[in-house]
C-alpha positions in Angstrom: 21.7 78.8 13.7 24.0 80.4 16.7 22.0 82.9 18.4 24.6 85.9 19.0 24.4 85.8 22.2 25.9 82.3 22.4 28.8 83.6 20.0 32.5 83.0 21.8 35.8 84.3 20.7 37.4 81.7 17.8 33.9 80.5 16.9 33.5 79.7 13.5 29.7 80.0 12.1 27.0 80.3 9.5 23.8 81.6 10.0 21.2 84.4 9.2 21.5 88.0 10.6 19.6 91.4 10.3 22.0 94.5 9.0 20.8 96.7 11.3 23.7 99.1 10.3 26.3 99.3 7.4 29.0 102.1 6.6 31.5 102.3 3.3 35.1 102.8 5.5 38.4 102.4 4.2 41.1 100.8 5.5 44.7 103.0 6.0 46.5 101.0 3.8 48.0 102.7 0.5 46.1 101.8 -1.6 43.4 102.5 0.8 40.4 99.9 0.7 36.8 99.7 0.9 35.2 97.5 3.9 32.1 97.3 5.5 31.2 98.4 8.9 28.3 96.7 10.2 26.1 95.8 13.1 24.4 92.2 12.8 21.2 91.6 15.0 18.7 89.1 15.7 16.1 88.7 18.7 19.4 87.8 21.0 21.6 90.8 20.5 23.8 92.4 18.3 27.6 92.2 17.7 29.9 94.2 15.6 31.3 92.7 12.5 33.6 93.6 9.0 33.7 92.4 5.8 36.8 93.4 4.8 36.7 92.3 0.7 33.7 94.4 -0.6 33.9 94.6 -4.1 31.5 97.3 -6.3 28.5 94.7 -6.5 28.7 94.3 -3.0 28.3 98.1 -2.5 25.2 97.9 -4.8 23.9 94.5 -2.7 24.1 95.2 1.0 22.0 97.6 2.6 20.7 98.0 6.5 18.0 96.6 7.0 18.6 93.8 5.1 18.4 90.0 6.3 21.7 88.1 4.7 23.3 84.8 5.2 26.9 84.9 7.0 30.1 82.3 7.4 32.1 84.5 9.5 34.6 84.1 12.8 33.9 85.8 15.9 37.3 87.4 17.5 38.2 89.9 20.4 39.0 93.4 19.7 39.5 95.9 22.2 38.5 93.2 25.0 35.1 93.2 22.8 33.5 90.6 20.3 34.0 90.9 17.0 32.5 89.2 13.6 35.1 88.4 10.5 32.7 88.2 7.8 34.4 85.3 5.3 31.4 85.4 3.3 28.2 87.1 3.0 25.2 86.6 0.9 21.1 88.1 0.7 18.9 86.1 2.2 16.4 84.5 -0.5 12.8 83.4 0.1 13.5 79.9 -0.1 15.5 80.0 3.3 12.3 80.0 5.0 13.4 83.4 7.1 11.8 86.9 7.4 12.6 90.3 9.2 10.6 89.8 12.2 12.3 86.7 12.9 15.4 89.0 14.0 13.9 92.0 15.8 14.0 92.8 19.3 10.8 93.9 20.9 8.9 94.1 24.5 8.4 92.0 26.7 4.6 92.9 26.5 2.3 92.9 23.5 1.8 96.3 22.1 -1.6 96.5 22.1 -1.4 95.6 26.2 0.9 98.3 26.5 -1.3 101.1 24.5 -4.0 99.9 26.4 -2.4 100.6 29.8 -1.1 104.4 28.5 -4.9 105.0 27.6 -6.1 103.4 30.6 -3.3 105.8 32.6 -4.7 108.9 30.5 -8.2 108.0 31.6 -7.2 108.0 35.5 -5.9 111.7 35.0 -8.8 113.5 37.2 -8.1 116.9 36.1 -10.3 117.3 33.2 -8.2 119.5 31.4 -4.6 118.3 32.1 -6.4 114.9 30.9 -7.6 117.3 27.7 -4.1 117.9 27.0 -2.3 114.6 27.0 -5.6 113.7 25.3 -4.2 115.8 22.6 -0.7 114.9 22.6 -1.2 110.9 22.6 -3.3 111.3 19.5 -0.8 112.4 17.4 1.9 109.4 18.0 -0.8 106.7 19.0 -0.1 104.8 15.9 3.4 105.1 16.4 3.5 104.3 20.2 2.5 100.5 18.7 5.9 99.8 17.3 8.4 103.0 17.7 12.3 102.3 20.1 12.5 105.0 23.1 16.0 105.3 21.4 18.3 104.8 19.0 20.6 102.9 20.9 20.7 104.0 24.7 17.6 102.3 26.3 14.8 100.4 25.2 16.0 100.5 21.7 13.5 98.3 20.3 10.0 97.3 19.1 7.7 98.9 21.0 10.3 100.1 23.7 8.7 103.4 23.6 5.1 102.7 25.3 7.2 99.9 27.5 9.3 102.9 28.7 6.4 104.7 29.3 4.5 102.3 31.2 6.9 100.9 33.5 7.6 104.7 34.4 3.9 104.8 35.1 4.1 101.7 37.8 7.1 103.4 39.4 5.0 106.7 39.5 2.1 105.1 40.8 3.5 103.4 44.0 5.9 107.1 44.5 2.5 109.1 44.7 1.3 106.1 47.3 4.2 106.8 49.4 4.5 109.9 48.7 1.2 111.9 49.0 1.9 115.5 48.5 3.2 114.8 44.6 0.0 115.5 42.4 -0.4 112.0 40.9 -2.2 114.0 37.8 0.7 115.6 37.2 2.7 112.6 37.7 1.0 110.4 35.3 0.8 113.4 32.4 5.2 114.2 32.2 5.4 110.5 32.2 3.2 110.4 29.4 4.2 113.6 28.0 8.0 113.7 28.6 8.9 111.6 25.1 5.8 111.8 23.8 7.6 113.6 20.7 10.1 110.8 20.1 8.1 109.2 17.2 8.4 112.2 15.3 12.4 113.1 16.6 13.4 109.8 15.2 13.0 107.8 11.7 12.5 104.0 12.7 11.1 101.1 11.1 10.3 97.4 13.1 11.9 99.4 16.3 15.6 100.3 14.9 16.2 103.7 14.2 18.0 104.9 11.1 18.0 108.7 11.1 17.0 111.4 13.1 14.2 113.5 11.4 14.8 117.4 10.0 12.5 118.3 13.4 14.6 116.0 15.6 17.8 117.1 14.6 16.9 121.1 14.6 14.2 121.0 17.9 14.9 117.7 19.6 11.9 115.9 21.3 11.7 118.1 24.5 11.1 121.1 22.2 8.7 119.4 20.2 6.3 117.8 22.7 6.1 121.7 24.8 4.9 122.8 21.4 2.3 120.1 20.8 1.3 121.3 24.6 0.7 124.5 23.8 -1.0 123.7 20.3 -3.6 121.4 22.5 -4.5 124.2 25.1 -5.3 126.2 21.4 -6.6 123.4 20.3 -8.5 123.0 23.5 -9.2 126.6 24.2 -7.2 126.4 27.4 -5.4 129.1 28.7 -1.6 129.4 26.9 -0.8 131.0 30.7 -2.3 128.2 32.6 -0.7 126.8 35.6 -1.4 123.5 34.4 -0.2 124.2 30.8 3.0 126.0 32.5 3.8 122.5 34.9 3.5 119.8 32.1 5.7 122.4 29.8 8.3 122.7 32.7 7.9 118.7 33.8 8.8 117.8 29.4 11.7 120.7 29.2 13.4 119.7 32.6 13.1 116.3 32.6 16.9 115.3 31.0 17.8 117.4 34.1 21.0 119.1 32.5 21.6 121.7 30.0 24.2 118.8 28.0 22.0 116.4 28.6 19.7 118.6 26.5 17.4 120.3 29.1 17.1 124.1 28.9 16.0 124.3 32.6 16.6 122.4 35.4 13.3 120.7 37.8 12.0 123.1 39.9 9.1 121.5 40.8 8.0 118.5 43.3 6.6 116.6 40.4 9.6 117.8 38.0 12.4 116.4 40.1 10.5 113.1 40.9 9.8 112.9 36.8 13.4 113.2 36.1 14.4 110.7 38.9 11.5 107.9 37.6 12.8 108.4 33.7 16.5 108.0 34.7 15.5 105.0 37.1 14.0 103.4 34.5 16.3 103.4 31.8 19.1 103.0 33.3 17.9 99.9 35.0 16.9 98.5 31.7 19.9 99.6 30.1 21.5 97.2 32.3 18.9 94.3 32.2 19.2 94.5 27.9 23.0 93.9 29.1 22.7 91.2 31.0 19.8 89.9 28.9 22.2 90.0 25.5 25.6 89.5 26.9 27.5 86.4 25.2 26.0 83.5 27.4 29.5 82.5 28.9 31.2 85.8 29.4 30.8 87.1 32.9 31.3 91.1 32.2 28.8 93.4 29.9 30.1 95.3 27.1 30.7 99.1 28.6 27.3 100.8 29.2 27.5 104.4 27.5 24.5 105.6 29.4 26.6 104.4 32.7 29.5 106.0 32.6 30.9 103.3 30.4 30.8 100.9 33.3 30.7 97.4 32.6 28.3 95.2 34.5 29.1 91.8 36.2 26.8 88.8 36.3 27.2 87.8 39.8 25.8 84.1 40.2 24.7 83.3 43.4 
């Protein structure tokens, strides 16, 4: 089977793919005529693709989330690759295939990576900031095993969530070593903190998201994870007018930085600004790395990076 990544313009192929998206369009003829919109994945990538001859039994047969078989032809729209679907068909058991064949995930083994948050929460000295993201982490553990950091942006995949999260902590680490006058407590809670709501903003299963939730389309994850902070001081009997419960607030609602970028207030603190910095740092850099990583194998430019400006990225070989 051709991995996607290996797909090349003119390539004819058959093989097995995830749905990991599908939309009824029509095209502009008159007549106008039903098509399918879809995004095929596996562990390599993803690529856009249509099926351009959907009849009613296909409408009632394909759904995301679905693993199906494919002939199609890969071809370059808008300088980008693109799958003809010639003919599509379910995937059955006796192809010998399952889901998890075709999803994306860390690089590390989720239980490492829960481990390392709890082991992070532990190191928090201050006994009740530690109380607080205590608090938090509890209600998402479960979810922190498996749950995307995004829906498409960065780590936007099994498990990219706690990856996120603890690469951010080894960045944090070595700033407060060079840095000394951040409060490494404080550090290590907004790292902890500052998406700790995600798992509840989005609706995901095996790491691809489908849907936002009601909460994460009305409050968004910033708003949701201040609230769970002040529902542990309760919780906690900490003072609601804390300084402590006032920085990791500040650190969670600043930490996009920009009011369109979905921040009501801007960092104002030491540890706010360096939270921001480490977050943007982070995904950025691995938005380009998941690039590189899934980029057809002979091109020598990435697709154009939303969260860069719609750059594209070139693989210089040295």
């Amino acid at each position: 089977m051709t991995e996607i990544n290996k797909l090349s313009s003119q390539d004819e192929f058959v093989g097995y793919y995830l749905l990991k998206e599908l939309e009824v369009k029509q095209t502009n003829n008159t007549p106008p005529k039903d098509y399918f919109d879809i995004v095929l994945c596996d562990a390599s990538g993803q690529i856009s693709a249509k099926y351009w001859d959907v009849s009613p039994t296909d409408k009632e047969t394909f759904f995301p989330m679905g693993l199906v078989k494919i002939q199609g032809v890969v071809q370059t729209y808008r300088e980008r690759l693109q799958v003809k679907i010639i003919r599509i068909r379910k995937a059955e058991p006796e192809d010998g295939v399952t889901l998890t064949d075709f999803i994306r995930s860390a690089p590390i083994r989720p239980v490492d990576l829960i481990h390392t948050i709890n082991q992070a929460v532990k190191d928090i000295a201050d006994d009740e900031i530690r109380t607080l993201v205590e608090f938090c982490v509890g209600k998402v553990e479960e979810k922190l095993m498996h749950y995307p950091a995004a829906k498409t942006h960065h780590h936007a995949y099994y498990a990219g969530l706690a990856y996120h999260i603890v690469r951010m902590l080894e960045i944090g680490d070595f700033l407060c070593r060079q840095r000394p006058f951040l409060n490494a407590d404080l550090i290590r809670a907004g790292i902890i903190l500052h998406d700790i709501a995600k798992p509840e903003e989005m609706v995901a299963q095996l790491g691809i998201v489908s849907e936002y939730s009601v909460q994460g389309k009305l409050l968004g994850h910033l708003a949701m994870a201040s609230n769970w902070i002040t529902e542990a001081a309760i919780h906690s009997g900490i003072d609601l007018q804390s300084s402590k419960v006032l920085a990791l607030q500040h650190m969670v609602l600043s930490h996009h930085n920009l009011g369109e970028w979905g921040s009501p207030v801007q960092p104002q603190m030491a540890e706010a600004v360096a939270l921001h910095y480490i977050d943007s740092l982070d995904a950025k850099l691995q938005m380009v790395e998941d690039a590189l990583d899934t980029m057809p194998i002979n091109e020598e430019w990435t697709p154009f990076i939303r969260g860069l400006e719609n750059k594209a990225i070139y693989k210089m070989k040295l």
